[in-house]
C-alpha positions in Angstrom: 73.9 -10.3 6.1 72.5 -13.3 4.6 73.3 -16.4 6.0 72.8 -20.0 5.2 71.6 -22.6 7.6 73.9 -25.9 8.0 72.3 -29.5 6.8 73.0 -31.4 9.8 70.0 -33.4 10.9 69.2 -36.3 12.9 65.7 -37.8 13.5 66.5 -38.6 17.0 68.0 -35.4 19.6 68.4 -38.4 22.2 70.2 -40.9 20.5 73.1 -38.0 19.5 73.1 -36.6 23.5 73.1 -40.7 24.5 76.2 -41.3 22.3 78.2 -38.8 23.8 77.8 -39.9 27.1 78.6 -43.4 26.9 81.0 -44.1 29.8 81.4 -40.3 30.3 80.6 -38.7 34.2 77.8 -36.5 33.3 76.5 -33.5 34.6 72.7 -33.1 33.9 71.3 -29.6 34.7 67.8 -29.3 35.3 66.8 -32.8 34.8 63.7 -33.4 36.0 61.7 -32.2 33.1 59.2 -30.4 35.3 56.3 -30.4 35.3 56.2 -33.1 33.3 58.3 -35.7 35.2 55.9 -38.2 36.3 54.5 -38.5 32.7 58.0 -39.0 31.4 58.7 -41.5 33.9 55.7 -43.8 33.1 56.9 -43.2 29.3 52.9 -41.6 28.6 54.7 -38.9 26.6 58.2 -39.6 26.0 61.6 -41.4 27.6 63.0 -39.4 30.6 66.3 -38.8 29.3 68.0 -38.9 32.8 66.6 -42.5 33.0 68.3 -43.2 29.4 71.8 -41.6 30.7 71.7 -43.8 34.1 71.7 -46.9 31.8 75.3 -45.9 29.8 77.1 -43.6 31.4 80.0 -44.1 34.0 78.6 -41.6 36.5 75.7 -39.0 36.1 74.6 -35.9 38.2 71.7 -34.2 38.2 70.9 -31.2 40.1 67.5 -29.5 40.1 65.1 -27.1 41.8 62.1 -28.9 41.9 62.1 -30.4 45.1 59.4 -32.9 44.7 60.1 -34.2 41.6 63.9 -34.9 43.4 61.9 -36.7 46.0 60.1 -38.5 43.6 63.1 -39.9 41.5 65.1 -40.7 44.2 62.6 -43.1 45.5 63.3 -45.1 42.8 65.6 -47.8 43.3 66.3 -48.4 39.6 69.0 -45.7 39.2 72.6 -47.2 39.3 74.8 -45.0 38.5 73.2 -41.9 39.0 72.7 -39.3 42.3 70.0 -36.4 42.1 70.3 -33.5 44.2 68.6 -30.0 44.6 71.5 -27.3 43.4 71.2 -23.8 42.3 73.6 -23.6 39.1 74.3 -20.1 39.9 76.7 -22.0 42.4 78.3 -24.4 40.1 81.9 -23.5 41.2 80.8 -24.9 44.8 80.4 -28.2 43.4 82.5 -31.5 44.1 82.4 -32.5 40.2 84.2 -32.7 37.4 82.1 -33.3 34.2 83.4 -35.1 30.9 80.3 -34.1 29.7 77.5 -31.2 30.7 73.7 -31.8 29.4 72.5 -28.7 29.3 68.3 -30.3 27.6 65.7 -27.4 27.1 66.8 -25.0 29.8 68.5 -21.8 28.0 65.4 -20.7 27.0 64.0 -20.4 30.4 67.0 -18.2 31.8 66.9 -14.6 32.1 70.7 -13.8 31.9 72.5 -15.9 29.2 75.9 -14.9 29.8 75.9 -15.4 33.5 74.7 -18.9 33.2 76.8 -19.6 30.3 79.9 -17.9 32.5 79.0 -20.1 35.2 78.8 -23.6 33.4 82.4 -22.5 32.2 83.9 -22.6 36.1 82.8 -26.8 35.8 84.5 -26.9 32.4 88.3 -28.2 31.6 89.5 -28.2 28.0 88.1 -31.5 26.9 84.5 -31.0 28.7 81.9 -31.3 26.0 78.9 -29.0 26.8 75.3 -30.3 25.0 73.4 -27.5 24.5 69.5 -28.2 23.3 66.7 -25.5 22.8 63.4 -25.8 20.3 63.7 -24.3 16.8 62.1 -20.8 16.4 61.9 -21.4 12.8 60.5 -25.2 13.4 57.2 -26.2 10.8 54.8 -25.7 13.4 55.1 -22.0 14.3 54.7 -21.1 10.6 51.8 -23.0 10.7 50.0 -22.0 13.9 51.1 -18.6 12.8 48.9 -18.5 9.3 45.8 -18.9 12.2 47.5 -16.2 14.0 48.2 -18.4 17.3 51.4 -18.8 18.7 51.8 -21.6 21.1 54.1 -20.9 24.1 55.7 -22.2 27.2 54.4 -19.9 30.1 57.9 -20.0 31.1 60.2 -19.4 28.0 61.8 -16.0 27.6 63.7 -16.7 24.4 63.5 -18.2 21.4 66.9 -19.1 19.2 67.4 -19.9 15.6 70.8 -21.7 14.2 72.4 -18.2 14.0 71.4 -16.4 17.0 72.9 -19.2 19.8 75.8 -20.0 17.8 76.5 -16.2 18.1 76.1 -16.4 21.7 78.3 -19.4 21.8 80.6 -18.0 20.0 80.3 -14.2 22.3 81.1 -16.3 25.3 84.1 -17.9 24.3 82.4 -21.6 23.4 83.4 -23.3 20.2 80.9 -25.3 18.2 82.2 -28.5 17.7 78.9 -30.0 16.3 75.5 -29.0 15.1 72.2 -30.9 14.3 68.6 -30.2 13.5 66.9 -32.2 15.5 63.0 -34.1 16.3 61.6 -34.7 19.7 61.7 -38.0 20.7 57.8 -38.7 21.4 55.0 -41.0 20.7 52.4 -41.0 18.5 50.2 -43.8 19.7 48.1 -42.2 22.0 47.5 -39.1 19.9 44.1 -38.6 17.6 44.0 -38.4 14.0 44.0 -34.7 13.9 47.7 -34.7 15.6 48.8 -38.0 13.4 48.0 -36.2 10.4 49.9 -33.3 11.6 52.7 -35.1 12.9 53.3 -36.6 9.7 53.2 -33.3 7.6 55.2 -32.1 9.6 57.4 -35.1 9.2 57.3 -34.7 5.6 58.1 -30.6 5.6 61.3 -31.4 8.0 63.0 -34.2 5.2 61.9 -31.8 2.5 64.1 -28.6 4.7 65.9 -29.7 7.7 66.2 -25.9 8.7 61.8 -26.6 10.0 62.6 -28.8 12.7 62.0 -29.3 16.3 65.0 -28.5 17.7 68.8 -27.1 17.9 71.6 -29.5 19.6 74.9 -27.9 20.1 77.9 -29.7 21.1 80.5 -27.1 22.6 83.4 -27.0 24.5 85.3 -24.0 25.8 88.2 -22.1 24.3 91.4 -22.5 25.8 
């Protein structure tokens, strides 16, 4: 069965997640971004989106299982209206929380069992609770490319990879609507990088407004059938 990819894009996967939780009491599941949450924090790489969050939202948290990088944020006196705390998500109907909205940033790929966790985000979920799902692209520019030198570049710790039609079939298996879609870029910087990764960031940059379908990322915004 052929099917054809949507056309929503946006240059920016944080601004979307940021707008939707303006003022909203967020959930954030695995938010520390290990192991790259010091980098993050000191902005080498990119923004730490639960840094972004703290700074618009009414009420934000974030549970993890990297103790140390817990430790290490909650050190920081900068967070306002934010608490982090280590929590095993396969417990989520043991929390004292009720989300507006659930960030669910680069962490389906990692799971083992879909359905269970996507069953046991649901227990946290009323009608109107928005879940943001975001995973990287299995069609994105830059596995074609590595792929015509016969290298694949992967996360040690990724055991799936999704395209457009794949997780919206999953979605749609475990009773969650989608109620928007983008194509979407990391939000990185380029100043450190040499000119062998300029050049290829801006190919790549030029492939992705040429066919939105090549780029970094999948954002879903769900929420779950009544």
């Amino acid at each position: 069965m052929k099917k054809i990819f949507p056309k929503n894009y946006t240059s920016s996967r944080n601004e979307i997640i940021l707008n939707y939780c303006k003022w909203k009491k967020v959930l954030h599941i695995w938010a520390c971004d290990s192991p790259n949450t010091l980098d993050k924090y000191s902005w080498n790489r990119s923004p730490l989106l639960y840094r972004e969050i703290d700074k618009i939202c009414w009420e934000q948290l974030w549970i993890d299982l990297d103790k140390s990088s817990i430790k290490f944020l909650n050190s920081k006196k900068e967070f306002k209206n934010s608490k982090i705390t280590f929590f095993d998500m396969n417990k989520l109907e043991n929390l004292d929380f009720q989300p507006e909205v659930i960030i669910f940033w680069d962490v389906i790929e990692h799971l083992m069992n879909l359905e269970i966790a996507l069953t046991n985000l649901k227990k946290v979920m009323d009608s109107n609770c928005l879940l943001i799902i975001s995973t990287p692209n299995a069609y994105c520019i830059s596995n074609f490319v590595n792929n015509l030198f016969w290298v694949e570049f992967i996360h040690e710790d990724h055991k799936v990879n999704f395209s457009y039609w794949s997780l919206s079939a999953l979605l749609n298996y475990n009773n969650l609507t989608e109620e928007k879609f983008y194509f979407t870029n990391l939000d990185s910087f380029t100043n450190n990088l040499n000119i062998y990764w300029k050049i290829s960031y801006r190919f790549k940059r030029i492939v992705i407004f040429l066919n939105k379908s090549y780029a970094d990322t999948l954002l879903f915004i769900s929420k779950k059938w009544n």
